[in-house]
LUMDRENZA-311558 format. One line per 2 residues: number of its first residue (from 1); their letters; for each residue y, x, z of N, C-alpha, C, O. Coordinates in Angstrom, 1 decimal. Layout:
<rs>
NUM) A) Y/X/Z/Y/X/Z/Y/X/Z/Y/X/Z | ...
</rs>
This chain:
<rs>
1) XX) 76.1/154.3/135.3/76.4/153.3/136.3/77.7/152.5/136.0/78.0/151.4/135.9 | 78.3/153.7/136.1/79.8/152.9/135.4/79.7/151.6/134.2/79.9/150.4/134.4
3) XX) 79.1/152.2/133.0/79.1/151.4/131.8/78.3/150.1/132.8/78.7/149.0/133.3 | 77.3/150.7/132.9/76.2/148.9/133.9/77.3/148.0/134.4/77.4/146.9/133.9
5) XX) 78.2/148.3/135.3/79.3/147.3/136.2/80.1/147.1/135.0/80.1/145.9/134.8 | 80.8/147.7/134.0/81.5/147.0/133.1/81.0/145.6/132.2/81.4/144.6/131.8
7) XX) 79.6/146.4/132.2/78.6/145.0/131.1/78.5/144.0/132.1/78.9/142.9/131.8 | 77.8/144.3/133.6/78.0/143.0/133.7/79.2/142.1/134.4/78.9/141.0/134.9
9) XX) 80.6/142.7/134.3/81.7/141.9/134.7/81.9/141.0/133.4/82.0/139.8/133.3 | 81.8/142.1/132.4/82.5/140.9/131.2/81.3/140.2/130.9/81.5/139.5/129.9
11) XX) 79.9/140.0/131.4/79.2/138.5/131.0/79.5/137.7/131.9/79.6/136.5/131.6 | 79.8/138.3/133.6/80.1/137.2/134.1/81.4/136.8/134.1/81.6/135.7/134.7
13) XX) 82.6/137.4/133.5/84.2/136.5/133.1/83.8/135.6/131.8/84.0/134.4/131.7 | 83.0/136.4/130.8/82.5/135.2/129.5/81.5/133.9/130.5/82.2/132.8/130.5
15) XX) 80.4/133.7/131.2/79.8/132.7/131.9/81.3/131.5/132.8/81.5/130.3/133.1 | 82.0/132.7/133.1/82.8/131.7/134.4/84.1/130.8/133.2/84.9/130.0/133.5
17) XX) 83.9/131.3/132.1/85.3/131.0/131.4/84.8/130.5/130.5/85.6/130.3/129.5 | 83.4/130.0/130.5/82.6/129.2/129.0/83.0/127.6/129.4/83.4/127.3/130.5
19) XX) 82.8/126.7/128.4/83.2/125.7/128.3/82.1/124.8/128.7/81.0/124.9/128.0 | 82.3/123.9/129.9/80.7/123.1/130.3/81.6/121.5/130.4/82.7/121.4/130.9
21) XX) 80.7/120.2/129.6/81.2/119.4/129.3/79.8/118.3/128.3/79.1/118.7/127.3 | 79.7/117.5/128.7/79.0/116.8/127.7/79.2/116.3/126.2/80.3/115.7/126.1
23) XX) 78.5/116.3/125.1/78.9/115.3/124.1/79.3/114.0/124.0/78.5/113.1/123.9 | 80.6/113.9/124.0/80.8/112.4/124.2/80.4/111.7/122.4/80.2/110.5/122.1
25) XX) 80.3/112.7/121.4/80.0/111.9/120.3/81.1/111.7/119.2/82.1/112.4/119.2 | 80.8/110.8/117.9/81.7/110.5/117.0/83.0/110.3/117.5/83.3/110.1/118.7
27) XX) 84.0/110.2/116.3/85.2/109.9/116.3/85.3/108.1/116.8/86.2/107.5/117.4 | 84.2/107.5/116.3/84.0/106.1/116.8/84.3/105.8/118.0/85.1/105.0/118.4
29) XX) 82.7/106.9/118.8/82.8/106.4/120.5/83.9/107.2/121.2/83.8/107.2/122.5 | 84.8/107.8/120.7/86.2/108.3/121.9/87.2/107.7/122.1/87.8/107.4/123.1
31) XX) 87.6/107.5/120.3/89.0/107.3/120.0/89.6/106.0/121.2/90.8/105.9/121.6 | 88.5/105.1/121.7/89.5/104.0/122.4/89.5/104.2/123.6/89.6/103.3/124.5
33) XX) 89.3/105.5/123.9/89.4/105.8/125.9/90.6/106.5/125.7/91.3/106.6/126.7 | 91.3/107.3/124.4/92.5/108.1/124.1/93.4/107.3/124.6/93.5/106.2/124.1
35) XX) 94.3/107.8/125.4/95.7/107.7/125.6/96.9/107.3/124.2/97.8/106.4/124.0 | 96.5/108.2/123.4/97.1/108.0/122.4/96.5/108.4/120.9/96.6/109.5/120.5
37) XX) 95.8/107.6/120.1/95.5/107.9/118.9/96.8/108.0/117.9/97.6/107.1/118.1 | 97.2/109.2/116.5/98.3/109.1/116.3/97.7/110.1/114.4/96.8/110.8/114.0
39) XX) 98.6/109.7/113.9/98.5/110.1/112.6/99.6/111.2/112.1/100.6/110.6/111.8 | 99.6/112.7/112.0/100.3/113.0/111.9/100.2/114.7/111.0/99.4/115.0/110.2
41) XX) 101.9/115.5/111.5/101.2/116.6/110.3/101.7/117.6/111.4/102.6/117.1/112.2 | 101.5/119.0/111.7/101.5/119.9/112.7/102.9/120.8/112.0/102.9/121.4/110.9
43) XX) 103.6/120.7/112.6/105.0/121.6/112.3/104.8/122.9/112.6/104.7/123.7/111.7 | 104.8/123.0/113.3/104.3/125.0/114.3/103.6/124.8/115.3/103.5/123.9/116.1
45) XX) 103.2/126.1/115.0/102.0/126.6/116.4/102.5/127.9/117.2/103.2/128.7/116.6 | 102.2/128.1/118.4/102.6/129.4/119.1/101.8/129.1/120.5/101.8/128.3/121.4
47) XX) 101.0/130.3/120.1/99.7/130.5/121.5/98.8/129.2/121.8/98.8/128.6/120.8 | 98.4/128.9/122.4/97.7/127.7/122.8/98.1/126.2/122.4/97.3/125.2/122.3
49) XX) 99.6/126.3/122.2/99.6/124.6/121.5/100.3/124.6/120.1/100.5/125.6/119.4 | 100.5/123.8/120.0/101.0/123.2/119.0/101.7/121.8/118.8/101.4/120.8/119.4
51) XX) 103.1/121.9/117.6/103.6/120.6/117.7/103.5/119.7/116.8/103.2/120.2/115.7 | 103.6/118.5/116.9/102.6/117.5/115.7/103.8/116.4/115.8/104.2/115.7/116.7
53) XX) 104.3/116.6/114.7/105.2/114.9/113.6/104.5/113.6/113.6/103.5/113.4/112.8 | 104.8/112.7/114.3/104.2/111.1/114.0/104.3/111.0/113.0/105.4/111.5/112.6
55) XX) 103.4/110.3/111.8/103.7/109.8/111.0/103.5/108.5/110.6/103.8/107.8/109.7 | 102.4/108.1/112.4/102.0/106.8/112.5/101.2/107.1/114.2/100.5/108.0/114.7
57) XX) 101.6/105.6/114.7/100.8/105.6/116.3/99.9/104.5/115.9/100.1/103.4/115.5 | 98.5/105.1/116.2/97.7/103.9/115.8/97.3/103.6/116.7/96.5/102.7/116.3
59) XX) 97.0/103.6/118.2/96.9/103.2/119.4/97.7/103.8/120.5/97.7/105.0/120.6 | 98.3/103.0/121.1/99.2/103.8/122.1/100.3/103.6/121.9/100.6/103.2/120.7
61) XX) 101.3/103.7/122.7/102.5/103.6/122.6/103.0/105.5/123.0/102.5/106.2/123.9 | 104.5/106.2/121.7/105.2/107.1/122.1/106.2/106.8/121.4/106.0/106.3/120.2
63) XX) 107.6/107.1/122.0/109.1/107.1/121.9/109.4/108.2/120.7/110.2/107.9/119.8 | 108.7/109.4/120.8/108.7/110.5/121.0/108.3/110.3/119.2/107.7/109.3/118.8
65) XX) 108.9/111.7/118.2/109.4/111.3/116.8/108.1/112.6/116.9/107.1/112.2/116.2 | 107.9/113.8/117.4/107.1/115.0/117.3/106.6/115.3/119.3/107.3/115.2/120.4
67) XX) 105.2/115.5/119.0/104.7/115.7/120.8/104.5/117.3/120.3/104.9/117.9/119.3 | 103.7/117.7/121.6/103.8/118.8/121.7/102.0/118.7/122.1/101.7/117.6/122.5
69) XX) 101.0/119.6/122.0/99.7/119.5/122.2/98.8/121.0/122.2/98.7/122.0/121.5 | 98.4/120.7/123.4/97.8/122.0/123.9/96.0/122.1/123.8/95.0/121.4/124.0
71) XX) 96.3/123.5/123.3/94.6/123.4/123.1/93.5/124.3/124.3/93.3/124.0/125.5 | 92.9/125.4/123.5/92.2/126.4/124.3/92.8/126.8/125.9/94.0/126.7/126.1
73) XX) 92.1/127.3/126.7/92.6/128.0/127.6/91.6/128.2/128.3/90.7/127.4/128.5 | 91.8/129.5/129.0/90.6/129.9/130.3/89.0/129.2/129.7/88.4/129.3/128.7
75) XX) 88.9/128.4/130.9/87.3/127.3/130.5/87.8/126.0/130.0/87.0/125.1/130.0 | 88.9/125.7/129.8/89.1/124.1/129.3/88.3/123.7/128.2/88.1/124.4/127.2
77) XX) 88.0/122.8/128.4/87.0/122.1/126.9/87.9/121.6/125.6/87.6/120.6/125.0 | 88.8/122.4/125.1/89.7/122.1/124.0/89.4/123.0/123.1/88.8/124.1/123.4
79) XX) 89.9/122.6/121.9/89.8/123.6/120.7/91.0/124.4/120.6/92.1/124.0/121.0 | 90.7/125.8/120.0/91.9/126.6/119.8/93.2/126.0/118.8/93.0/125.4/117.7
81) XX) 94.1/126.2/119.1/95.1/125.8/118.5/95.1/126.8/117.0/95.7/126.5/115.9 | 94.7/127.4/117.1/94.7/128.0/115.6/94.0/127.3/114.3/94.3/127.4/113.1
83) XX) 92.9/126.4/115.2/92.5/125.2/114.0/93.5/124.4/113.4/93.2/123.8/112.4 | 94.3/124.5/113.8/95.5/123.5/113.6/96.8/124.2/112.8/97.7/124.4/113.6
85) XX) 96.9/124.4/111.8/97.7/125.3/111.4/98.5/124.5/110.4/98.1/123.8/109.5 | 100.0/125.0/110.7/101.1/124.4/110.4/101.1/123.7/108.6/100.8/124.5/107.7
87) XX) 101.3/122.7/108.4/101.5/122.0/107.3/100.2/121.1/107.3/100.0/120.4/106.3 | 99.2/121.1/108.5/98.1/120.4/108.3/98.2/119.0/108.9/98.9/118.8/109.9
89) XX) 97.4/118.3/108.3/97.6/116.4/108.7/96.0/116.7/109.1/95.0/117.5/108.8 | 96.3/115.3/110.4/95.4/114.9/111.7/95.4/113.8/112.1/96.5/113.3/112.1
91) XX) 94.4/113.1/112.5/94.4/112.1/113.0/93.7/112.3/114.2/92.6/112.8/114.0 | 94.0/112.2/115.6/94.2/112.8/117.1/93.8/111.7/117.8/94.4/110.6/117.8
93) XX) 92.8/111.9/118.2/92.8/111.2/119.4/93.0/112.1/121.2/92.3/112.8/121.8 | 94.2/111.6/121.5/94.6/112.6/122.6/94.9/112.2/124.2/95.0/111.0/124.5
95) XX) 94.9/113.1/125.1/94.9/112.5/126.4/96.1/113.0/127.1/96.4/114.2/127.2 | 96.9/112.1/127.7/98.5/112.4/128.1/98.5/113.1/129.6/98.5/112.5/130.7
97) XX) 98.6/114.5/129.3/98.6/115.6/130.9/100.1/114.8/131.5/101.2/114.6/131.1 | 99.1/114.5/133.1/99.5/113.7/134.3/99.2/114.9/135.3/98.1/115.4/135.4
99) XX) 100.8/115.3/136.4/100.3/116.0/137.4/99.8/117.4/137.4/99.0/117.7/138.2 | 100.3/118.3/136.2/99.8/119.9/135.5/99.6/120.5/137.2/100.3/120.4/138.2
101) XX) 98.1/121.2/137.0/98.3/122.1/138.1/99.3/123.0/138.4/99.9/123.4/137.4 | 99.8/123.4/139.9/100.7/124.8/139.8/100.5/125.6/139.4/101.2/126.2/140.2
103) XX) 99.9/126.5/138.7/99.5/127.4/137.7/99.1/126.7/136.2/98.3/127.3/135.5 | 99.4/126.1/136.1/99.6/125.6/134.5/100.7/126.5/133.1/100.7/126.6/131.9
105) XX) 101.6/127.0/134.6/102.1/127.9/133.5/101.9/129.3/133.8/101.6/129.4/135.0 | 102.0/130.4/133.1/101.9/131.6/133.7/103.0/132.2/133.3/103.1/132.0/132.1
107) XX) 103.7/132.8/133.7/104.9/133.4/133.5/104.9/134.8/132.6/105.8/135.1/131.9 | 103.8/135.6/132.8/102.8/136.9/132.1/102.8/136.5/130.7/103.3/137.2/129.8
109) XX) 102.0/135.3/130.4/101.7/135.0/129.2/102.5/133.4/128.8/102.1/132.3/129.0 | 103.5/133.9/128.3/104.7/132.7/128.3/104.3/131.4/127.2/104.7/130.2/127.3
111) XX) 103.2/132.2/126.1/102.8/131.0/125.3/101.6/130.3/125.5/101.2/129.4/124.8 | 100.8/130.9/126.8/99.7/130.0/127.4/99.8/129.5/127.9/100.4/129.9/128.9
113) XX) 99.4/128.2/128.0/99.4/126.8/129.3/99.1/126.1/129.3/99.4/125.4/128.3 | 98.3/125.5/130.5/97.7/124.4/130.6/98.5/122.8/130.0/98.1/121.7/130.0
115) XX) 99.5/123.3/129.6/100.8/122.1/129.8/101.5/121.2/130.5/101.2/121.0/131.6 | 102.3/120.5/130.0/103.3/120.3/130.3/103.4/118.6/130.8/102.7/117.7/130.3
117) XX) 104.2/118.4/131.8/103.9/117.5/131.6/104.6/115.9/130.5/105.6/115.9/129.7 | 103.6/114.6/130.8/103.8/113.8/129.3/103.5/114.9/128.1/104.1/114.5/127.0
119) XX) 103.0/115.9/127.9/102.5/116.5/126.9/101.7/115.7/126.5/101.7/114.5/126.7 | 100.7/116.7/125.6/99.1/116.0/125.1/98.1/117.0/125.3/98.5/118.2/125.1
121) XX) 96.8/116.8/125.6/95.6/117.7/125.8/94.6/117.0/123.8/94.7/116.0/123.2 | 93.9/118.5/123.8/92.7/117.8/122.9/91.4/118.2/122.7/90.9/119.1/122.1
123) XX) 90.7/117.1/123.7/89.1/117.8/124.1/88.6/118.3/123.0/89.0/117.6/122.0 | 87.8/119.3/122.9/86.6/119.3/122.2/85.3/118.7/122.5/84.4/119.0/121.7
125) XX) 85.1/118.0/123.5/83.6/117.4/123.9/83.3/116.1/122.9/82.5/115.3/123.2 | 84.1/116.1/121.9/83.6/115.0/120.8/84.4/115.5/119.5/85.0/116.6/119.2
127) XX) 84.1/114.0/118.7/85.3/114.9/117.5/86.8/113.7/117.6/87.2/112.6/117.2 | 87.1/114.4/118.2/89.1/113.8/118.9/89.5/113.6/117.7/89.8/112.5/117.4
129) XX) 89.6/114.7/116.4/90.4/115.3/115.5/89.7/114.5/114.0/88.5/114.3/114.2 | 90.0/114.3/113.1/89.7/114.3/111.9/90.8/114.3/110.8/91.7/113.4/110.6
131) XX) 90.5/115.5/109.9/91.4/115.9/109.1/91.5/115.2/107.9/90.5/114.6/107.4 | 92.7/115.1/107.6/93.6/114.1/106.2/94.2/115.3/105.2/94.9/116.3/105.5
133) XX) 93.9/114.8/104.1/94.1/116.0/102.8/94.1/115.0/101.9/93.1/114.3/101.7 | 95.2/115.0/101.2/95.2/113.6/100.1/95.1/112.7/100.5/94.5/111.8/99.9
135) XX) 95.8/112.5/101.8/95.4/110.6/101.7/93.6/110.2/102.2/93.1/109.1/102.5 | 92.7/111.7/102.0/91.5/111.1/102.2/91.4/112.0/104.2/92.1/112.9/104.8
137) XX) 90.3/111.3/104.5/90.4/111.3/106.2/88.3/112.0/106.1/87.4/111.8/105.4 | 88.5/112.5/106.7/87.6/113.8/106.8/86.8/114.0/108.5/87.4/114.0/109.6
139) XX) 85.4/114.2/108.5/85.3/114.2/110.0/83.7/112.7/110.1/83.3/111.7/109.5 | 83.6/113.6/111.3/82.1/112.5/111.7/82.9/111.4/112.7/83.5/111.4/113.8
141) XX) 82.8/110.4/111.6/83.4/108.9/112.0/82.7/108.1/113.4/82.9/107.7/114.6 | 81.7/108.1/112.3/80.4/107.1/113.0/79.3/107.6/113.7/78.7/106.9/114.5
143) XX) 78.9/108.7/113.3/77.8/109.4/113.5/77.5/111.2/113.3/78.5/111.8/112.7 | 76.7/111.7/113.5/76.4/113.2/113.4/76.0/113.9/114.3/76.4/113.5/115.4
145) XX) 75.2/114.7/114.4/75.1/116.2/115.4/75.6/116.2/116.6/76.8/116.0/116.7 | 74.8/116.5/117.6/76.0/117.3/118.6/76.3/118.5/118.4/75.7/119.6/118.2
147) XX) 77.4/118.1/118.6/78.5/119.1/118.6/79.0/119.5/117.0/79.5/120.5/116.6 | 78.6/118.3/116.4/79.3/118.8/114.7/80.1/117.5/114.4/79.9/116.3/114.2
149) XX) 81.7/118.7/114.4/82.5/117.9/114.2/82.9/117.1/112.5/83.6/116.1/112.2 | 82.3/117.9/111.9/82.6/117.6/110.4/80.8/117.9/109.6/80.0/118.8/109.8
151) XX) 80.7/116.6/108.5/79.5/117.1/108.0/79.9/117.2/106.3/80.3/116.3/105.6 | 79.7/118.8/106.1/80.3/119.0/104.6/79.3/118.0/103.2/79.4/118.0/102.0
153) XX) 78.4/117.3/103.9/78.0/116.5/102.5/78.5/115.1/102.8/77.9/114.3/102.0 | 79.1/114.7/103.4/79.7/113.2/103.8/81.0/113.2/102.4/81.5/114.2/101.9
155) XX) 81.3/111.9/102.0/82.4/111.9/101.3/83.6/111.6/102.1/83.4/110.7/103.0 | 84.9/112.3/102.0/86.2/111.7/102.6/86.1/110.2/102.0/85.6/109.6/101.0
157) XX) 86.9/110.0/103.5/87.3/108.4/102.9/88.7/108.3/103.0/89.4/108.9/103.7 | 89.0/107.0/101.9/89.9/107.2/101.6/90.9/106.3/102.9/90.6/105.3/103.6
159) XX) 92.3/107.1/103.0/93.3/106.2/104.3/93.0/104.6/104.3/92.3/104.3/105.2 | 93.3/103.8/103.5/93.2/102.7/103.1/92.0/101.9/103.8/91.9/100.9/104.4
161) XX) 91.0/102.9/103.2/89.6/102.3/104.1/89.4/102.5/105.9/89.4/101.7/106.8 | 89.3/103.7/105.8/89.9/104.0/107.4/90.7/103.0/108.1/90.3/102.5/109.2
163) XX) 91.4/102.9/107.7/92.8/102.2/108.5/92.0/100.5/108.7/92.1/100.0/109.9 | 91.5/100.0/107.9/90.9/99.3/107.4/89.8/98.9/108.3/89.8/97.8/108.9
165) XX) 88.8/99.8/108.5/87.9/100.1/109.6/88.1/100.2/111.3/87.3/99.9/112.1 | 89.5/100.7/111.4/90.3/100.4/112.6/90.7/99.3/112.7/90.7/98.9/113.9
167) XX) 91.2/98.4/111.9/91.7/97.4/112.3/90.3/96.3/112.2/90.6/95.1/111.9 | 89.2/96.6/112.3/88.0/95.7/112.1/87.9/94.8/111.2/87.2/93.8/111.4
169) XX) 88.8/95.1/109.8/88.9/94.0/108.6/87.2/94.9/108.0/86.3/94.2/107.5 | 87.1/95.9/108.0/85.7/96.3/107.4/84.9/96.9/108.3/85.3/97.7/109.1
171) XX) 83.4/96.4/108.3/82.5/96.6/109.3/81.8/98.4/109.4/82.2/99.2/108.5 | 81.1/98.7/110.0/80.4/100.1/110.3/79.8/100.5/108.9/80.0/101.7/108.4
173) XX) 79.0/99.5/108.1/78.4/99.6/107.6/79.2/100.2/105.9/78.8/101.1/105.2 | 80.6/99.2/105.7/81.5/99.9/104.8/81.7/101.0/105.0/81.6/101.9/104.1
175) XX) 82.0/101.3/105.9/82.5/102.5/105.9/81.7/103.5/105.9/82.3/104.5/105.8 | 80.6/103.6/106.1/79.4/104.2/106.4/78.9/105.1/104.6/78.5/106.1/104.2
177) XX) 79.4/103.4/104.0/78.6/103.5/102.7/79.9/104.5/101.5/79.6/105.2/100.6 | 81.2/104.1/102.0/82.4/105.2/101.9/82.0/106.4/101.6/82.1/107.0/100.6
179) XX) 81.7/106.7/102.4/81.2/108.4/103.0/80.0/108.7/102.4/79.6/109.9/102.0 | 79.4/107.7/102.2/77.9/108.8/101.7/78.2/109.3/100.7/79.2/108.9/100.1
181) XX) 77.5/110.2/100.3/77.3/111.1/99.2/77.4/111.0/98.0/76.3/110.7/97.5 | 78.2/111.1/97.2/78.6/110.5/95.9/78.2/111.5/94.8/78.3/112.7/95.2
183) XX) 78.0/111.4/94.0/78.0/112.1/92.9/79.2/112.1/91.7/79.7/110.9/91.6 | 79.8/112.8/90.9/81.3/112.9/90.6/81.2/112.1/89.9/82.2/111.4/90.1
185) XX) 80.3/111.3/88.7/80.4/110.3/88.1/80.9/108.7/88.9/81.7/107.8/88.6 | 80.1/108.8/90.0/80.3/107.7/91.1/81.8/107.8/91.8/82.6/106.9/91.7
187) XX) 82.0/108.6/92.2/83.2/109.6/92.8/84.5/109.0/91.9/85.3/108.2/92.4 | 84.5/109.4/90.7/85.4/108.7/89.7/85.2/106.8/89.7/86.1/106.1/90.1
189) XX) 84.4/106.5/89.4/84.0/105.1/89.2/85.0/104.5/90.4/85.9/103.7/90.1 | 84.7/104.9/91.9/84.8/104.1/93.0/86.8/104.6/92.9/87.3/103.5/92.5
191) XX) 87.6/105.6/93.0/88.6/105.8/92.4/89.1/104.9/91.5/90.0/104.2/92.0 | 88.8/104.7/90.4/89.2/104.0/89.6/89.3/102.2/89.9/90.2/101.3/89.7
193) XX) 88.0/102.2/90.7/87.9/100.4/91.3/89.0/100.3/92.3/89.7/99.3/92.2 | 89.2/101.1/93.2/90.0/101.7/94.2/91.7/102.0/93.7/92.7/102.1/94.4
195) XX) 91.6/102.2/92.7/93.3/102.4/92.0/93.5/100.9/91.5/94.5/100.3/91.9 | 92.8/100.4/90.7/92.9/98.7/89.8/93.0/97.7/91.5/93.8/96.8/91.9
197) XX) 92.0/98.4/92.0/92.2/97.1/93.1/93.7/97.0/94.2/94.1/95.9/94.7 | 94.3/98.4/94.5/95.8/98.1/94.9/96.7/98.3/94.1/97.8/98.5/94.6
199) XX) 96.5/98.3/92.3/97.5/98.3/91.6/97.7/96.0/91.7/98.6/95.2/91.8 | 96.3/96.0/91.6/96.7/94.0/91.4/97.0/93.8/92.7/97.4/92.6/92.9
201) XX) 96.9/94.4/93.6/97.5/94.0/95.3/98.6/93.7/95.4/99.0/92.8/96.2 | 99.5/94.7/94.5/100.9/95.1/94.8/101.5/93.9/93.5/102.6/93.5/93.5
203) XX) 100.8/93.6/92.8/101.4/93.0/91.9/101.9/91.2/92.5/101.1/90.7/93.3 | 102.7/90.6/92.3/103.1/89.4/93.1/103.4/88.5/92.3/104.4/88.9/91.8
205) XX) 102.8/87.1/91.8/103.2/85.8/90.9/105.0/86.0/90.8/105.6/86.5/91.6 | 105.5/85.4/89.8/106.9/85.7/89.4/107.0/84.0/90.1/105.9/83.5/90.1
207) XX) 108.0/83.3/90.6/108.5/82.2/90.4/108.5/81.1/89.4/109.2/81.4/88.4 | 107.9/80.1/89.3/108.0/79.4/87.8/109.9/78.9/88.2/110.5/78.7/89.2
209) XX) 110.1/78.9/86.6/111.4/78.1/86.7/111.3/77.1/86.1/110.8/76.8/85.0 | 112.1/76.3/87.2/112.3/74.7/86.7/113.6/74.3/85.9/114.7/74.7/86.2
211) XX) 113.4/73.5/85.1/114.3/72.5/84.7/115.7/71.8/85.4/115.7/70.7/85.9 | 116.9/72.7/85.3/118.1/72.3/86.2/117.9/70.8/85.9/117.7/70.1/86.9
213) XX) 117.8/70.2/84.7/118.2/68.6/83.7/117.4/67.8/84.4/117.5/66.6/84.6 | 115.9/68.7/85.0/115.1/67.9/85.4/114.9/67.5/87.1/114.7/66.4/87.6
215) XX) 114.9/68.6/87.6/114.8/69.3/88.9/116.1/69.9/89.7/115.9/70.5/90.7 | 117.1/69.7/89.3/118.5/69.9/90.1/118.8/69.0/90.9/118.6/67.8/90.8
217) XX) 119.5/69.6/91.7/119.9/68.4/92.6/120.9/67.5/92.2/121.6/68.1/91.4 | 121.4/65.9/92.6/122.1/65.5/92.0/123.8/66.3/93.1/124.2/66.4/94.3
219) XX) 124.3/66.5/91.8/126.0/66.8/92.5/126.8/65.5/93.3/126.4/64.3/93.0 | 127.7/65.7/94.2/128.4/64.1/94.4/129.8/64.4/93.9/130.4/65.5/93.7
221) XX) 130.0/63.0/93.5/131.2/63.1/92.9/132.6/63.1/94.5/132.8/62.4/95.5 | 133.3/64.1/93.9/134.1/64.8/95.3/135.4/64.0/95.3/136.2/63.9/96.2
223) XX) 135.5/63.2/93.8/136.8/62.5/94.5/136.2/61.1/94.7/137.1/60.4/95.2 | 135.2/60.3/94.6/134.5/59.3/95.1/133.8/59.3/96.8/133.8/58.4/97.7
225) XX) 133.2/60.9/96.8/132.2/60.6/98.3/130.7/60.2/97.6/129.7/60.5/98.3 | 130.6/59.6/96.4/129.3/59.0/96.1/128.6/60.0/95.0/129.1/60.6/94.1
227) XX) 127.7/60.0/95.2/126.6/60.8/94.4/127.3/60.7/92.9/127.9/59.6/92.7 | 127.3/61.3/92.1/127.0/61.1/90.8/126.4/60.7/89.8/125.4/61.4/89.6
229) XX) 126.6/59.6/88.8/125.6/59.4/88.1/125.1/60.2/87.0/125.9/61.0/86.5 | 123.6/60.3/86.4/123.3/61.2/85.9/124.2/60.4/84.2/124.3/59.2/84.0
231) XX) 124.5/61.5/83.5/124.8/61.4/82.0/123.6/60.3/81.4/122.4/60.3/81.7 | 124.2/59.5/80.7/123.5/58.2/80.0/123.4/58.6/78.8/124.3/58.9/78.1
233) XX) 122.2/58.6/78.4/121.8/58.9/77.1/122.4/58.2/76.0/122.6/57.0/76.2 | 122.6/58.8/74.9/124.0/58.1/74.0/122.9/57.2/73.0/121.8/57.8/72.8
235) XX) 123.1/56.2/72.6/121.8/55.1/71.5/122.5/55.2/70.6/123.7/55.1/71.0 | 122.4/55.5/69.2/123.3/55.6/68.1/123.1/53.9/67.8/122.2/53.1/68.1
237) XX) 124.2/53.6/67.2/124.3/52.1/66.5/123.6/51.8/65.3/123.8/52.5/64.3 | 122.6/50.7/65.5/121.5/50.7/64.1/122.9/50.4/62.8/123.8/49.7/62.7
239) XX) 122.4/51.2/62.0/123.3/51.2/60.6/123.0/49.8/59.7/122.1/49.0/60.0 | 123.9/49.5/58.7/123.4/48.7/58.1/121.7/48.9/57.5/120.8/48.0/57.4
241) XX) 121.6/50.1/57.2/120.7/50.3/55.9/119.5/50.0/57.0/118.4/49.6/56.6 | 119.7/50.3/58.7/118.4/49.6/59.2/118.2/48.4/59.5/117.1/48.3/60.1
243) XX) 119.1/47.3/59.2/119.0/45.8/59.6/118.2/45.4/58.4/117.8/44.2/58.3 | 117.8/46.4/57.4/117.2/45.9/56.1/115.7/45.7/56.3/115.1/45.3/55.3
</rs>
């Protein structure tokens, strides 16, 4: 009888403490209801949050050089902060805790909490997160599964394109074709077009140089006031031997 009442307490604390929330979807359809979308790398973690280095604000406005960002707890719809583990880069789409319940903190368990406030929250009801490794950005952009945050046969894409795709200079469709599935011959190929094409980016026309004799300005003459005349070409004097 005993064991019976223990099984069914802990299904009903696992039911009351499970996470209920809809699929909001790709990294596409969230990122622009976020408070703050931001580019960065996670310094340390302890219990439920973790703190994260700007390395860029790509929507939103923060002052703030490192936030602080909370994850798992009780039933909240966030991911554990242990996904997030120190020296790792992110790109976040996040929501700024306004108003923390009074029990937000617990005093029992000093590294749990709902947070703080001007903190950051990070749902899991979509994919908020997508991970950066090399410069390449990782994660269901555009499309995928519910509830799958990453699809291991997609190709990373590279920052450049991404960034690119945010600022609406390249359509769904680039970026789409990014990611698909490459094979390492192709893989290399697109790299290589992708290195030549921001090595001639960076490269910049030199200045032609002109002719001071031809193209200088005229000096003025400083004890006159009046311009200077240009030097008169010298005519040598026809010699005898050419009057011949």
């Amino acid at each position: 009888m005993r064991i019976a009442l223990v099984i069914i307490s802990l299904l009903y604390s696992t039911t009351t403490l499970a996470c209920e929330c809809l699929w909001q979807g790709p990294f596409k359809a969230v990122y622009s209801d976020a408070d703050l979308v931001v580019y960065g790398k996670v310094e340390r973690s302890q219990g439920n949050g973790f703190d994260l280095s700007i390395n860029e604000v790509i929507q939103g406005s923060e002052y703030r050089e490192q936030i602080r960002i909370w994850g798992k707890k009780d039933n909240l719809c966030r991911p554990e902060a242990s996904e997030f583990p120190p020296g790792s880069q992110w790109i976040m789409a996040l929501k700024r805790i306004d108003n923390p319940p009074e029990d937000a903190f617990n005093p029992f368990k000093a590294n749990i909490s709902f947070g703080r406030q001007d903190d950051f929250s990070l749902s899991s009801c979509g994919v908020y997160w997508l991970a950066v490794n090399e410069a390449r950005v990782s994660g269901n952009i555009l499309g995928g599964s519910r509830w799958q945050y990453l699809d291991p046969k997609k190709t990373p894409v590279i920052m450049p394109v991404f960034q690119a795709w945010l600022q609406k200079i390249l359509p769904d469709e680039a970026l789409a074709e990014a990611a698909r599935p490459q094979s390492e011959a192709r893989k290399l190929l697109n790299e290589t077009k992708i290195f030549l094409w921001e090595d001639q980016r960076n490269l910049l026309p030199e200045p032609e140089q002109e002719s001071d004799e031809q193209f200088g300005p005229v000096r003025p003459n400083l004890r006159s006031g009046l311009p200077a005349e240009k030097p008169q070409e010298t005519i040598a004097e026809p010699s005898v031997n050419d009057l011949d």
